[in-house]
SEDOZA-986775 format. One line per field, with one value per residue (C-alpha): x, y, z. Coordinates in Angstrom, 2 decimals. Example, Ala and Ser with C-alpha at 12.3 -4.5 7.8 and 13.67 -1.06 7.14 Angstrom:
BEGIN
east: 12.30, 13.67 .
north: -4.50, -1.06 .
up: 7.80, 7.14 .
***
This chain:
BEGIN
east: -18.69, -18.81, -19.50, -16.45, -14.41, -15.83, -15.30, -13.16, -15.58, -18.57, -21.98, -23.66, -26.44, -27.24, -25.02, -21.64, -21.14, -18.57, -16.93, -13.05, -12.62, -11.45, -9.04, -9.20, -6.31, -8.90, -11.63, -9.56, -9.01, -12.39, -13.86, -10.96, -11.53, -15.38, -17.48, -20.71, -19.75, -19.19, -22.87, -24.85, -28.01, -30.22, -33.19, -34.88, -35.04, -38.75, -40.65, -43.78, -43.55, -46.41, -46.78, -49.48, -51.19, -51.54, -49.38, -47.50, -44.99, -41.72, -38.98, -35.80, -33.12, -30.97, -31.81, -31.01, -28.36, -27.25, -26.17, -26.50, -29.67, -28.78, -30.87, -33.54, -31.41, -28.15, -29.92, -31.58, -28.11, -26.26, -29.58, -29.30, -25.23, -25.51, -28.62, -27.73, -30.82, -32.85, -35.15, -37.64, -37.72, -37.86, -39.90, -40.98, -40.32, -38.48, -40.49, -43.02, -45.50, -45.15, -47.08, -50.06, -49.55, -51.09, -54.13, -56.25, -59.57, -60.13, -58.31, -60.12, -63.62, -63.29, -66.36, -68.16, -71.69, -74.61, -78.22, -81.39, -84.92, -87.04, -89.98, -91.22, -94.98, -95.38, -98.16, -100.89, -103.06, -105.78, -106.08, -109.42, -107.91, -105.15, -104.48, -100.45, -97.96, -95.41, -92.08, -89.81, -85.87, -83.01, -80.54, -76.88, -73.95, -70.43, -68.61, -64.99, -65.68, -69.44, -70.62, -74.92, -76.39, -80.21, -81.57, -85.36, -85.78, -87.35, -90.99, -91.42, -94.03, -94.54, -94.42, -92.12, -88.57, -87.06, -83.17, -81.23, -82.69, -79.41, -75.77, -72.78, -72.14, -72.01, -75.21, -75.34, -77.25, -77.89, -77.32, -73.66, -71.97, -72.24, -72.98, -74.66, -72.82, -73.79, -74.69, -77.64, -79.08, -81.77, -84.98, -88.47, -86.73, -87.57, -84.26, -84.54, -82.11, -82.21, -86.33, -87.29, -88.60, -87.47, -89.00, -86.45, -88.31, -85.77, -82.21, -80.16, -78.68, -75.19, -76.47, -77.70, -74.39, -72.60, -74.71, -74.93, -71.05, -71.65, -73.40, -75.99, -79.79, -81.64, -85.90, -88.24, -88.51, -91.45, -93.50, -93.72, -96.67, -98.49, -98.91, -103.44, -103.58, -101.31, -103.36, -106.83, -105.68, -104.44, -107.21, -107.63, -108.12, -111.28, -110.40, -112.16, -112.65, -113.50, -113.17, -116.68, -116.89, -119.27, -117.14, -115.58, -113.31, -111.76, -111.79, -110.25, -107.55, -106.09, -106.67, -105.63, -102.92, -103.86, -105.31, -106.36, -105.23, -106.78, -106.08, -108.86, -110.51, -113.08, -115.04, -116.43, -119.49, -120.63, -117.22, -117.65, -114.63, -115.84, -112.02, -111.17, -109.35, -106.70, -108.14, -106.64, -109.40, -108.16, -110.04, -109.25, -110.03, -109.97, -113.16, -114.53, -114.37, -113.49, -111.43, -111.41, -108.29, -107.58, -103.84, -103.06, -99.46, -97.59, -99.15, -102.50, -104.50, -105.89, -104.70, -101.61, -103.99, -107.71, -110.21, -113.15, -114.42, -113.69, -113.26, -116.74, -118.57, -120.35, -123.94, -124.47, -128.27, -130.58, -133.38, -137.13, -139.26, -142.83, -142.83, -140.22, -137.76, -136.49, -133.27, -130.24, -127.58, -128.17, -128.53, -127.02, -130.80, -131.41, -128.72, -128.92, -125.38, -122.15, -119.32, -116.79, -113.64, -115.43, -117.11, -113.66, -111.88, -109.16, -111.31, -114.86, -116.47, -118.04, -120.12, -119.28, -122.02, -123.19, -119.81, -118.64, -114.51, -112.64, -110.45, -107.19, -104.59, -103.85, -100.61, -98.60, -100.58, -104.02, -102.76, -101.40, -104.03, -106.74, -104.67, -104.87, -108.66, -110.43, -108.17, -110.96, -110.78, -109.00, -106.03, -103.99, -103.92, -105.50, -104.21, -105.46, -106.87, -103.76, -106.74, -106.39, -103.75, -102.21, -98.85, -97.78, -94.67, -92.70, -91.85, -88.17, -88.44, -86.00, -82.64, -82.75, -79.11, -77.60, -76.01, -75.92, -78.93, -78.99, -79.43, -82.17, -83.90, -83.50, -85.54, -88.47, -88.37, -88.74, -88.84, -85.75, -83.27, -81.00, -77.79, -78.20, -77.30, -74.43, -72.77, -71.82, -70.32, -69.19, -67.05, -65.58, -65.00, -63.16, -61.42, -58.11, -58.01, -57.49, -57.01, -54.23, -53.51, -51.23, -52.50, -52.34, -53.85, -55.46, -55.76, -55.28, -53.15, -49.10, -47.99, -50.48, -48.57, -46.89, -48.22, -48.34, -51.31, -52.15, -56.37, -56.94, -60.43, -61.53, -63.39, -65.13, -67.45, -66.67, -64.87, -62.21, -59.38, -56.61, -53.42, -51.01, -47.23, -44.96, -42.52, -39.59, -38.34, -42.55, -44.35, -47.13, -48.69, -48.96, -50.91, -54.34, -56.06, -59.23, -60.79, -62.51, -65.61, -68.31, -68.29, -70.71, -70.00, -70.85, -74.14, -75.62, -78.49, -79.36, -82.30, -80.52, -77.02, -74.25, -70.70, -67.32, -66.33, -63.23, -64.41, -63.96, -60.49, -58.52, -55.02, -55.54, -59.23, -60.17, -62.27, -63.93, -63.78, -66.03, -65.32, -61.26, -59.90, -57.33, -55.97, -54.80, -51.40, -50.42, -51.62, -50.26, -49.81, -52.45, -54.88, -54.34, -54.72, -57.77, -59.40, -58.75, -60.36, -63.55, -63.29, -66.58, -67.66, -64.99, -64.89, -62.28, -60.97, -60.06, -58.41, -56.69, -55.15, -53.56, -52.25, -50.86, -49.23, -48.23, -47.49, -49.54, -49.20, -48.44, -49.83, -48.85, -51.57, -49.57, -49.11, -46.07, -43.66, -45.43, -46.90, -45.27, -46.34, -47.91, -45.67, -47.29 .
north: -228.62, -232.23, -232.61, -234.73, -232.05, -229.95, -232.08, -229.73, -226.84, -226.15, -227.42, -225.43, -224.29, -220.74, -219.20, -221.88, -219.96, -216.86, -214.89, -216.11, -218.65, -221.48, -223.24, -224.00, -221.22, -218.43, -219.91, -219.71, -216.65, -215.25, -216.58, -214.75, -211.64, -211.35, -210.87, -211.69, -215.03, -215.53, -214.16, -216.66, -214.37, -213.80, -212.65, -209.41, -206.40, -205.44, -203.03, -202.96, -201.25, -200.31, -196.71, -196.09, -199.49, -199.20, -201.24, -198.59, -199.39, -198.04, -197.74, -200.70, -199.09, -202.14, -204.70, -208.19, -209.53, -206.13, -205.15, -201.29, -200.22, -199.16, -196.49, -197.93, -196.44, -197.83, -201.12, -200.84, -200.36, -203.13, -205.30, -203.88, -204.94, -208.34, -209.33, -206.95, -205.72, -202.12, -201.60, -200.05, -203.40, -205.54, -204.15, -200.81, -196.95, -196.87, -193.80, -194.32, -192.48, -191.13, -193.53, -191.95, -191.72, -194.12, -192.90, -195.24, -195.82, -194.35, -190.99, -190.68, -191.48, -190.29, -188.06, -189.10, -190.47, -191.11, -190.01, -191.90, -191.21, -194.08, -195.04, -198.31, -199.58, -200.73, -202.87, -201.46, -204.09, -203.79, -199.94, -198.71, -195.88, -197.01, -200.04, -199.12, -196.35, -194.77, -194.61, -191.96, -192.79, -191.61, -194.13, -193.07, -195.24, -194.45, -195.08, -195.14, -198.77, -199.93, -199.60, -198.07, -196.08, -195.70, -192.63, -192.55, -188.43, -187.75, -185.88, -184.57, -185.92, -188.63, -191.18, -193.67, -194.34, -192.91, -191.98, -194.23, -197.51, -199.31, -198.33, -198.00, -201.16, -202.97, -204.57, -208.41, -209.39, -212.46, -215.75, -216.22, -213.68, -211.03, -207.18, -204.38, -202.02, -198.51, -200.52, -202.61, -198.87, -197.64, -195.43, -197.39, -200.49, -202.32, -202.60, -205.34, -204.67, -207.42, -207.91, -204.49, -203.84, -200.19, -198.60, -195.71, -193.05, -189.84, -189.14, -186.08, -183.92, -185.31, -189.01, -188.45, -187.17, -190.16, -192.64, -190.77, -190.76, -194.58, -195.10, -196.41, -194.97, -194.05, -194.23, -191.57, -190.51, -191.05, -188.87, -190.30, -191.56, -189.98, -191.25, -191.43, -191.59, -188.21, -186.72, -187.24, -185.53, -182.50, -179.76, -177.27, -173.31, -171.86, -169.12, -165.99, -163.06, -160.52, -161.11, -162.39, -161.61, -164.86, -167.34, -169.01, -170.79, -167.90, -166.15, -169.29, -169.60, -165.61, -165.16, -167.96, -167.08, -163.54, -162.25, -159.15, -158.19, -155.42, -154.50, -154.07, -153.53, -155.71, -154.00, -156.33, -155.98, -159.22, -159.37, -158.89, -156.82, -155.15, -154.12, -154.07, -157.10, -156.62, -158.69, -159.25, -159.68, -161.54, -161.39, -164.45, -162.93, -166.88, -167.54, -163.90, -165.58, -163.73, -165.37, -163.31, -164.28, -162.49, -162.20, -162.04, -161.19, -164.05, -164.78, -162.40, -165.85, -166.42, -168.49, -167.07, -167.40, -167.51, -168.43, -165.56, -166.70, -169.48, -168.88, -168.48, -166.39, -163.69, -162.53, -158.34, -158.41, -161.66, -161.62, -160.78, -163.87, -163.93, -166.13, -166.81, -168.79, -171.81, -172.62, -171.46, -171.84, -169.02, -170.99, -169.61, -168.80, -166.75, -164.29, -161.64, -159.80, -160.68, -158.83, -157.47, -155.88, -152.48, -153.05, -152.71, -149.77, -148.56, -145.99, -147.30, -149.62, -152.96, -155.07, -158.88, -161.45, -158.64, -157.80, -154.35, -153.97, -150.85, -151.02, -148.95, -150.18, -152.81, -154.74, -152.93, -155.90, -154.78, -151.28, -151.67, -153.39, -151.26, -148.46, -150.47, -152.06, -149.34, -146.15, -143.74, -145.36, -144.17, -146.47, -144.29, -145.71, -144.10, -143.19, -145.42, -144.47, -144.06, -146.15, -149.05, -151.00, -153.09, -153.33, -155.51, -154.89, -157.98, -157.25, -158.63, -160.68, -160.03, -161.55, -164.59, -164.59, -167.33, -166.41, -163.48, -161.99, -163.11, -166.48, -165.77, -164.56, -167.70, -169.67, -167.38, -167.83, -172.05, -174.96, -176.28, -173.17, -172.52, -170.46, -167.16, -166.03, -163.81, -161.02, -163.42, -160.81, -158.47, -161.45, -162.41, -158.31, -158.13, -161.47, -161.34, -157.99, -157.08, -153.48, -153.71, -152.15, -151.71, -151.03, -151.31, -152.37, -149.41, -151.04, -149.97, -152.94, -152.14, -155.17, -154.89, -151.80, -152.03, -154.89, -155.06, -155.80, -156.29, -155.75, -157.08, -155.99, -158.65, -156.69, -159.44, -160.68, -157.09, -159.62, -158.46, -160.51, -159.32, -160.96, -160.45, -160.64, -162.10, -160.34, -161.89, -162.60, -160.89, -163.94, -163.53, -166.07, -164.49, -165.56, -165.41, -163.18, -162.58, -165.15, -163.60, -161.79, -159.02, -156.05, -153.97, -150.53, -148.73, -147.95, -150.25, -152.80, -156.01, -155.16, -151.93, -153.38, -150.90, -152.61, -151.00, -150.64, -148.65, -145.65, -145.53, -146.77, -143.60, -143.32, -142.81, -143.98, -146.54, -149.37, -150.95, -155.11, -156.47, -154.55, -154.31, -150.79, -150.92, -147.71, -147.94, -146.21, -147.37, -149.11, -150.33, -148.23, -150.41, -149.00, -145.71, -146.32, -148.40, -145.84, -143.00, -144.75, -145.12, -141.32, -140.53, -143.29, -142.36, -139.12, -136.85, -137.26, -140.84, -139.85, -137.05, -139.19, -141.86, -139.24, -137.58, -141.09, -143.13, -139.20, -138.37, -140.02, -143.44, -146.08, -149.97, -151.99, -154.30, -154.35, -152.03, -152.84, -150.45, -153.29, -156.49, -159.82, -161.94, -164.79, -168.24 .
up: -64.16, -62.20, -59.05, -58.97, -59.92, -57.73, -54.04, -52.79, -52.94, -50.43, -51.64, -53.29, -51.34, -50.08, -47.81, -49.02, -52.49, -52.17, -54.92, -56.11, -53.33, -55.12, -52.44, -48.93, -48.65, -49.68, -47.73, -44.70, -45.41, -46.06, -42.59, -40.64, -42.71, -43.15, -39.47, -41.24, -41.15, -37.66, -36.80, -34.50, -34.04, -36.73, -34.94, -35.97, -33.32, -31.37, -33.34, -30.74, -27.44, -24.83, -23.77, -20.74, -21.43, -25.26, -27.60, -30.10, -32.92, -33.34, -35.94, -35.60, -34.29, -35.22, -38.82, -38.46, -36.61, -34.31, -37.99, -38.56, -39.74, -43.34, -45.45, -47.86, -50.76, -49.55, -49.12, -53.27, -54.24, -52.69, -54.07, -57.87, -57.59, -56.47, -58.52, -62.05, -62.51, -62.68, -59.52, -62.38, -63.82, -60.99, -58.31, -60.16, -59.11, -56.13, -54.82, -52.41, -50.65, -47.11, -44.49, -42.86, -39.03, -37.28, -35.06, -32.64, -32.75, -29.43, -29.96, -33.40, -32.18, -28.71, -26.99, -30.38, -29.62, -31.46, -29.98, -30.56, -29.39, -28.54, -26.45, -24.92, -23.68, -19.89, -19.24, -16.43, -14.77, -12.28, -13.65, -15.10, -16.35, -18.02, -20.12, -20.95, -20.49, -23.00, -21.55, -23.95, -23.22, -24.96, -26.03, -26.23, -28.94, -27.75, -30.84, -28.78, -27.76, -29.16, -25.69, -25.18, -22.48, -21.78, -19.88, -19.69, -18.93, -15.08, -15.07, -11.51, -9.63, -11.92, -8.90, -11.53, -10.85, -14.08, -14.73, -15.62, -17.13, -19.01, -17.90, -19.93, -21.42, -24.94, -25.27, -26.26, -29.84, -29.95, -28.08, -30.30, -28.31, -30.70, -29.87, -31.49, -33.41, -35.12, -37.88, -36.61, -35.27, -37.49, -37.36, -37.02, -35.86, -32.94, -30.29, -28.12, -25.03, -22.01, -22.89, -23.09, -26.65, -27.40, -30.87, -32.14, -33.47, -34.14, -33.98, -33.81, -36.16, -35.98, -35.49, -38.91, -40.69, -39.44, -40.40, -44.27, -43.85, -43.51, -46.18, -43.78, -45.02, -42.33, -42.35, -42.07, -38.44, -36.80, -34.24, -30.96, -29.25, -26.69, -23.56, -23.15, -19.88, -19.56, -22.57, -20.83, -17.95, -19.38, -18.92, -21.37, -20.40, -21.70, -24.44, -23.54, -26.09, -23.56, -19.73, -17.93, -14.20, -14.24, -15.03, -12.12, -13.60, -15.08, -11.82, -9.82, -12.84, -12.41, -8.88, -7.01, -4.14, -4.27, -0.81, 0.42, 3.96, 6.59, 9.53, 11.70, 15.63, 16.77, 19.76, 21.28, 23.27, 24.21, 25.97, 29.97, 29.66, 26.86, 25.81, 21.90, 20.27, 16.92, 13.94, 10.65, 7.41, 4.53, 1.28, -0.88, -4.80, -6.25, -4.97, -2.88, 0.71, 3.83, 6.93, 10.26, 13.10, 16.37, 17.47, 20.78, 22.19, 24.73, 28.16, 27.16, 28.18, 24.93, 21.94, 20.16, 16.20, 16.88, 14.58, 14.61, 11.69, 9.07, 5.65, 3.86, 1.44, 3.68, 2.49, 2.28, 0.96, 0.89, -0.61, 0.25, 1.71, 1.70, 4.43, 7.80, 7.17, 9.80, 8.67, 9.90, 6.98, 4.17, 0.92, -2.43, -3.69, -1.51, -1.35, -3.53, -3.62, -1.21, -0.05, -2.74, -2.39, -2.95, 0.52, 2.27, 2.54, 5.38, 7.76, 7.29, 9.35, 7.96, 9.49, 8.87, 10.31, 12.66, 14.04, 13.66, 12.77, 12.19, 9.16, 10.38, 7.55, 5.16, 3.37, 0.16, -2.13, -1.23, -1.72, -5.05, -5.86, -4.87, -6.37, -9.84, -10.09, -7.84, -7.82, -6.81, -2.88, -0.29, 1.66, 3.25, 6.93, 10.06, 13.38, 16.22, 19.84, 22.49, 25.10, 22.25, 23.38, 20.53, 21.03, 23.51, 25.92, 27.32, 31.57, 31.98, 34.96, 38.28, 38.45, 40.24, 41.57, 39.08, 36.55, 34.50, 34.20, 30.37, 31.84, 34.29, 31.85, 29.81, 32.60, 31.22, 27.52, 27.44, 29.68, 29.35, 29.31, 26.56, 26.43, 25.27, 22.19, 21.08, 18.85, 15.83, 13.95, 17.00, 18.21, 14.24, 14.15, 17.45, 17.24, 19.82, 19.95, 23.88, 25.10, 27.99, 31.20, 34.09, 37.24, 40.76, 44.10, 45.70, 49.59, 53.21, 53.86, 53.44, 52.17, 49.11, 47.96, 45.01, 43.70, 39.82, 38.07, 34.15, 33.98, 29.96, 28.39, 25.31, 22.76, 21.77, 24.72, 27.08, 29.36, 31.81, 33.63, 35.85, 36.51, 38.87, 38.11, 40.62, 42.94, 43.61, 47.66, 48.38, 49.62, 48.01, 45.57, 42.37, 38.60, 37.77, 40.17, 38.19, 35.38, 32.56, 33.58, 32.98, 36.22, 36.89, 37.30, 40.76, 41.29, 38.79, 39.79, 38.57, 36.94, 35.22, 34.98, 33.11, 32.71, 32.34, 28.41, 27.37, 27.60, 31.55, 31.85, 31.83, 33.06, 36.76, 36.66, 39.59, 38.68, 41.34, 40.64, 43.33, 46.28, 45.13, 43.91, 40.53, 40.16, 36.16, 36.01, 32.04, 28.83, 25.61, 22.58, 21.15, 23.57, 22.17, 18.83, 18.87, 21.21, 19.02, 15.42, 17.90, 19.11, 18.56, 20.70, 23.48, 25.86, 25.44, 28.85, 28.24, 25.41, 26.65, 29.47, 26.84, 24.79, 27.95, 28.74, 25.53, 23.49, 20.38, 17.11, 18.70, 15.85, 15.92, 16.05, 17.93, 22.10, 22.91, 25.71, 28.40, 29.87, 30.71, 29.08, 31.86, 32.53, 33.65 .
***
């Protein structure tokens, strides 16, 4: 076939050659009939989308051109027609395997980190007693994004700043840009990080399993170094087969912090009062010295902690001189035995630099440990003299007239007067809970009668207000008549005060509010039943007259309806 004979066909190029079209007629015909002729997009559909920041693929919903998306059988099919030919032959078996799923690097290697141990030298000048320090660190690989971490472990009292040394980053190589990976880690090697030279020594267990997993070979570990400065310092303990009483060392090593404490009276004589002072011994064990201090009570004149006698190793028997001696200070030559803790026991007298003190007790330490090391001595205390006075009793001092007398006695205590403290836990325990009452005004005057009056006791603080409540067409000013405030009950003084608590508001009582007579006449159902899970605290005639009142068995722990809510 010509191409002259052929002029009234479509060239013959790809996508101009159809089946049985040989006239214009059929052609016409064919681009009416078939749509995938008319197509003008040919672009393929998106098979990437991004899901909280990470780019994820998908499957086409659509194949080329909006076309339907077509099976991958359907599609072989339609292939092996138009081209004749077995898909075994052409493009082998048409089975294939199932893809894997796709996992990220970061979900798969996520919270996995490799752990080295390493160590670096710092340089010490203008030291004579050390040339260099070792510095161990740990060095941390997060294998989620090749990023290092370097954590030098904190000794306490070390006077270095240690913690961390390198944070979270990836760690540059070289001057190319490049950064260390897993790979370049390795035991015995030398990591140079920002010009610090770290040598890795160790790793962990699962460090190593990686690595092998790898196929990276990691070197022998290697032990590490130990700081000599640090090692000259340490001080070893002397090993003792059987225990010496002569070594002092030993001694300091197993009794240091343990003291023996007595109890004693001093008498002293050279006083011109001659009157007898409370002492207290201690007995240090670490190195058998004995400390004397008086203690005197507040405002006795004398120092609160005085000194009688420093700590010091106290002589019991010196030894013979064939000649005077001039010198004032006891020397350790010639002493020939000090006190022990056998020379101190609770009812005996000893003698301490020619002071005598009475030993009337000691501390549940020296007992036990008397009752271990020396169990044939007596401890048990012993009763004192009545004309000994040791305790000391604080006067209160009178009420000056401001205030309660809490706060006078404030001005006492401290220079600069504070407020006095209070019932934490009374006030938390009795938080708005207010017993209520109705009462009236018990005056001479006519035009005060029948006035109504709520009196309101707060648990918490023993406060009591009164209020009035208002009368209508009376002329009188009603409202607050009383602010919240602690009375004193008839017949009380300031230096003895007694206030009024619950138990003395009993229906028909008359409480007395400076100089004005309440006669209570009602209460709230509350009152009753707080009253009565306190009986024991209450008297029976209080009780008696609520019950009387309100009627037995009465128990809502709110206010009832007896007495009026005060209106503002």
């Amino acid at each position: 076939m010509s191409w002259n004979n052929n002029s009234h066909r479509l060239p013959f190029l790809p996508g101009y050659t159809f089946q049985d079209i040989t006239d214009l007629k059929n052609l016409t015909h064919v681009l009416l009939n078939d749509h995938s002729l008319q197509k003008s997009a040919f672009h393929r559909s998106q098979t990437l989308t991004y899901k909280n920041g990470f780019a994820l693929p998908r499957d086409p919903t659509v194949s080329i051109g909006q076309d339907p998306l077509l099976s991958e059988q359907v599609i072989q099919q339609e292939i092996n027609k138009r081209t004749f030919k077995t898909p075994d032959m052409t493009h082998g078996s048409s089975y294939k395997s199932p893809l894997k799923q796709f996992v990220p690097a970061y979900v798969t290697l996520d919270k996995k980190v490799l752990r080295f141990y390493a160590y670096f030298k710092e340089d010490v000048q203008f030291s004579p007693d050390e040339v260099y320090r070792v510095r161990p660190v740990i060095i941390y690989y997060y294998l989620e994004d090749d990023s290092m971490y370097i954590y030098e472990p904190i000794v306490e009292n070390s006077g270095l700043s240690q913690g961390k040394r390198l944070k979270r980053q990836r760690v540059p190589k070289n001057e190319r840009g490049e950064h260390y990976e897993y790979k370049d880690l390795n035991l015995g090697i030398d990591l140079v990080v920002y010009g610090h030279k770290y040598h890795i020594t160790n790793c962990d267990e699962f460090t190593m399993k990686f690595m092998e997993s790898e196929g990276i070979i990691l070197n022998d570990p290697e032990p590490m170094p130990v700081d000599p400065y640090s090692n000259s310092r340490k001080m070893t303990l002397p090993c003792h087969t059987t225990p010496s009483e002569f070594d002092r060392k030993h001694q300091f090593l197993t009794m240091d912090g343990k003291v023996l404490c007595f109890f004693a009276l001093w008498d002293d004589a050279d006083c011109l009062q001659k009157d007898t002072r409370s002492v207290t011994i201690h007995y240090y064990l670490a190195d058998d010295t004995v400390k004397i201090r008086e203690i005197h009570g507040p405002n006795s004149g004398r120092h609160p902690f005085s000194v009688v006698m420093r700590r010091q190793k106290l002589h019991k028997k010196l030894k013979p001189q064939p000649f005077p001696s001039c010198v004032m200070q006891v020397s350790k030559d010639e002493v020939e035995e000090y006190y022990s803790p056998k020379d101190f026991q609770v009812g005996h007298t000893v003698k301490l630099l020619g002071r005598p003190f009475l030993l009337y007790d000691c501390d549940d330490f020296t007992r036990k440990y008397y009752q271990t090391n020396h169990p044939d001595m007596d401890m048990s205390p012993i009763e004192i003299q009545k004309k000994v006075k040791v305790e000391w009793k604080r006067e209160v001092p009178p009420y000056n007239g401001f205030g309660s007398p809490e706060d006078s006695l404030q001005n006492c205590l401290a220079l600069i007067p504070k407020r006095p403290k209070k019932n934490v836990k009374k006030m938390l325990e009795n938080h708005n809970k207010v017993l209520r009452y109705s009462a009236t005004l018990d005056s001479q005057n006519p035009t005060d009668e029948g006035r109504p009056f709520i009196l309101s006791y707060f648990l918490y603080d023993d406060t009591i207000s009164i209020f009035e409540n208002p009368i209508p067409n009376s002329g009188i000013i009603s409202g607050m008549f009383l602010k919240k405030t602690r009375i004193l009950k008839p017949g009380s003084t300031v230096d003895n005060p007694e206030f009024y608590s619950p138990a003395d508001f009993a229906i028909g009582a008359t409480v007395d509010v400076f100089g004005r007579r309440f006669v209570l006449t009602n209460a709230d159902q509350y009152v009753l039943t707080y009253l009565e899970s306190i009986s024991s605290q209450i008297p029976y005639q209080t009780l008696n007259s609520l019950r009387q009142k309100l009627g037995e068995g009465a128990a809502n722990n709110q206010p009832g309806d007896e007495v009026e809510e005060p209106s503002e």
